[in-house]
Backbone bond lengths (Angstrom), bond angles and torsions (degrees), N, CA, C in turn:
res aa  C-N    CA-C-N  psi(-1)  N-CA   C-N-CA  omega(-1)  CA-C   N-CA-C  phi
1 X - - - 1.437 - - 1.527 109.35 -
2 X 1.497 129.61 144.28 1.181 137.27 145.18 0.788 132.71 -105.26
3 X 1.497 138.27 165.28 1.780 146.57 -165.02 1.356 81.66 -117.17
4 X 1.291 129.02 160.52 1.192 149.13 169.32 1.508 131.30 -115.32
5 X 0.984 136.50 -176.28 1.483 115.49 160.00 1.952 119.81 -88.90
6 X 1.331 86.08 4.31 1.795 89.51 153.02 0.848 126.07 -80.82
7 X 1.783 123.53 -8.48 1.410 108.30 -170.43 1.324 135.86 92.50
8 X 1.301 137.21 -156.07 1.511 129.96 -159.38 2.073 71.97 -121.89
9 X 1.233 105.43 89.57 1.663 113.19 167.32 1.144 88.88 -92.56
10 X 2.012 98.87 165.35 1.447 132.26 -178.78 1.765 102.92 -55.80
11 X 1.421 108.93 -58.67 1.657 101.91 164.24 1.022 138.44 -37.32
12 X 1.365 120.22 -42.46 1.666 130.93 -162.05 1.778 81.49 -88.02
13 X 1.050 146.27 -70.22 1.187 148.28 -146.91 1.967 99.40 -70.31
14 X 1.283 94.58 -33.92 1.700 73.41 174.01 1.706 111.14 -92.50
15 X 1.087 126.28 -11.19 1.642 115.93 166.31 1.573 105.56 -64.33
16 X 1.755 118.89 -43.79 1.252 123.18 -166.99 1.378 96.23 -69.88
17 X 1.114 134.11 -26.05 1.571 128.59 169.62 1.658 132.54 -59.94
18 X 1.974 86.96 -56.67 1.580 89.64 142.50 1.177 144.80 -57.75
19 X 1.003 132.04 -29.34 1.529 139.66 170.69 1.413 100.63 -66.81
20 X 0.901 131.92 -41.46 1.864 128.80 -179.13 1.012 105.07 -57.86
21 X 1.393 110.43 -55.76 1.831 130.49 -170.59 1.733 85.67 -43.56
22 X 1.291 122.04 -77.55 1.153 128.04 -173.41 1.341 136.41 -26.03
23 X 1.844 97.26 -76.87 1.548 123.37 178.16 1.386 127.26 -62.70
24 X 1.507 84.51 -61.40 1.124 114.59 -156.26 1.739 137.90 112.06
25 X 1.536 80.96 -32.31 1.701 92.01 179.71 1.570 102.75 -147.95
26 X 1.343 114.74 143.05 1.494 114.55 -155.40 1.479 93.73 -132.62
27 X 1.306 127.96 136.24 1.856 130.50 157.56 1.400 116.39 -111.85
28 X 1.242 100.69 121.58 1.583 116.98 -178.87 1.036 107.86 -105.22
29 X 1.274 119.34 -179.08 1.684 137.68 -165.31 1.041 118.80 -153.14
30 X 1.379 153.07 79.32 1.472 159.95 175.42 1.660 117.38 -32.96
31 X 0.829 140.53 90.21 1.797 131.59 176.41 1.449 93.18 -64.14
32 X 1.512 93.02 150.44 1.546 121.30 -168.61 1.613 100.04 -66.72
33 X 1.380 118.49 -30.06 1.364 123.71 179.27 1.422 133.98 -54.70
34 X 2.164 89.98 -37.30 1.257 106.06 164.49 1.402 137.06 -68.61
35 X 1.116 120.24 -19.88 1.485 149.40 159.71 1.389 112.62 -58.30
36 X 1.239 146.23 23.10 1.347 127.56 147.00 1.187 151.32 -63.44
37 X 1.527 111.79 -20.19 1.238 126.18 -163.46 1.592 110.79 -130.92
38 X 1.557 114.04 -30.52 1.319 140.57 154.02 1.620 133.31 -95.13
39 X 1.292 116.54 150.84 1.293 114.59 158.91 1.669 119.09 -74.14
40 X 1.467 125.79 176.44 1.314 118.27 -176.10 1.535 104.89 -95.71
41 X 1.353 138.04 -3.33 1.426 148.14 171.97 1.648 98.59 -68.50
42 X 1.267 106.29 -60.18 1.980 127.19 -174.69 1.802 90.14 -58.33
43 X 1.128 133.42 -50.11 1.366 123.53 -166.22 1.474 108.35 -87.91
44 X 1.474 116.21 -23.88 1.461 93.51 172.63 1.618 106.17 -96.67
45 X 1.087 126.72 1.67 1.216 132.23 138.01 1.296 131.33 -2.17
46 X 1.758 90.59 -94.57 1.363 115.32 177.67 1.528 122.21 -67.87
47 X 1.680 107.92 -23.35 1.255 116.87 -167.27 1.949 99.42 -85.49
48 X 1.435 120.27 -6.83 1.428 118.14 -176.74 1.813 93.53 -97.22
49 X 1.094 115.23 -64.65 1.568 136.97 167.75 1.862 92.37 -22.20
50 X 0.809 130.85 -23.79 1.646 128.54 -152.51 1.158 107.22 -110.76
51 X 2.104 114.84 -38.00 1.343 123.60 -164.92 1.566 108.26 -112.92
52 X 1.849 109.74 0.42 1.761 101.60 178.65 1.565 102.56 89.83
53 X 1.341 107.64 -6.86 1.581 102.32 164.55 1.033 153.33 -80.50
54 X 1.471 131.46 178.25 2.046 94.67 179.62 1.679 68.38 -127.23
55 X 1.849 96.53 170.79 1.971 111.27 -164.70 1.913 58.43 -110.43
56 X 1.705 83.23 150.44 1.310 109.06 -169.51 1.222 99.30 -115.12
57 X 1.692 111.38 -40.37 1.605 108.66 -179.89 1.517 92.89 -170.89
58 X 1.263 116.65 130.25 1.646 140.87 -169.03 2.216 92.08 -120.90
59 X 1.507 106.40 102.37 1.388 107.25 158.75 1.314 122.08 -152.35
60 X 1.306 114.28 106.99 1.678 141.24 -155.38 1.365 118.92 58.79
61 X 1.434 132.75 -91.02 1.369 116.72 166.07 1.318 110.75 -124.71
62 X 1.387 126.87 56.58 0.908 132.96 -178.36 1.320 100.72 -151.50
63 X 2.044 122.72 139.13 1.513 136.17 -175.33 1.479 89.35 -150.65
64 X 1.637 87.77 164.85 1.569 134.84 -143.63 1.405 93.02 -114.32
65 X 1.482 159.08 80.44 1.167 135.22 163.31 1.657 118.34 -78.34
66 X 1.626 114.51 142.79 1.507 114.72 170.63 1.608 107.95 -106.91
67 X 1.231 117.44 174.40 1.497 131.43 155.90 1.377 107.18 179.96
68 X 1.613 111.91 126.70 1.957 92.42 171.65 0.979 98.21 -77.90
69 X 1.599 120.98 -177.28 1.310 155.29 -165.27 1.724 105.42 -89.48
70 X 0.905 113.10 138.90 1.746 117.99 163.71 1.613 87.47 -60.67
71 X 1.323 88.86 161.55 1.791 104.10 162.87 1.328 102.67 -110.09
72 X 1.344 113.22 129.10 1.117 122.17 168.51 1.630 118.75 -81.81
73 X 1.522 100.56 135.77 1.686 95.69 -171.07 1.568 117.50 -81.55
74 X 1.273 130.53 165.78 1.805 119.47 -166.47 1.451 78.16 -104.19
């Protein structure tokens, strides 16, 4: 996944949602573009804070997202 210089948009946040739904654990990548106004700690921040996730690991422009899985019932 990448961040863009749009930011934590309605799009990016629902793929990053899906991917949780999925994985479980998602790695993103910040573009330098996105970084103007924020640091990349503050954006994956907000971008875990947003999706129910916890930041697993924030190092340079690149983060760690977690979420377990629902259990699905049989």
């Amino acid at each position: 996944m990448w961040v863009g210089k749009g930011g934590a948009s309605a799009e990016l946040l629902k793929e990053i949602d899906k991917q949780l739904a999925k994985k479980e654990t998602v790695k993103a990548r910040i573009l330098k573009s996105a970084l103007s106004e924020h640091e990349a700690k503050q954006v994956a921040s907000r971008i875990a804070d947003q999706t129910g996730a916890s930041l697993v690991e924030a190092r340079g422009h690149t983060f760690t997202l977690y979420r377990p899985r629902d259990k699905e019932k049989p």
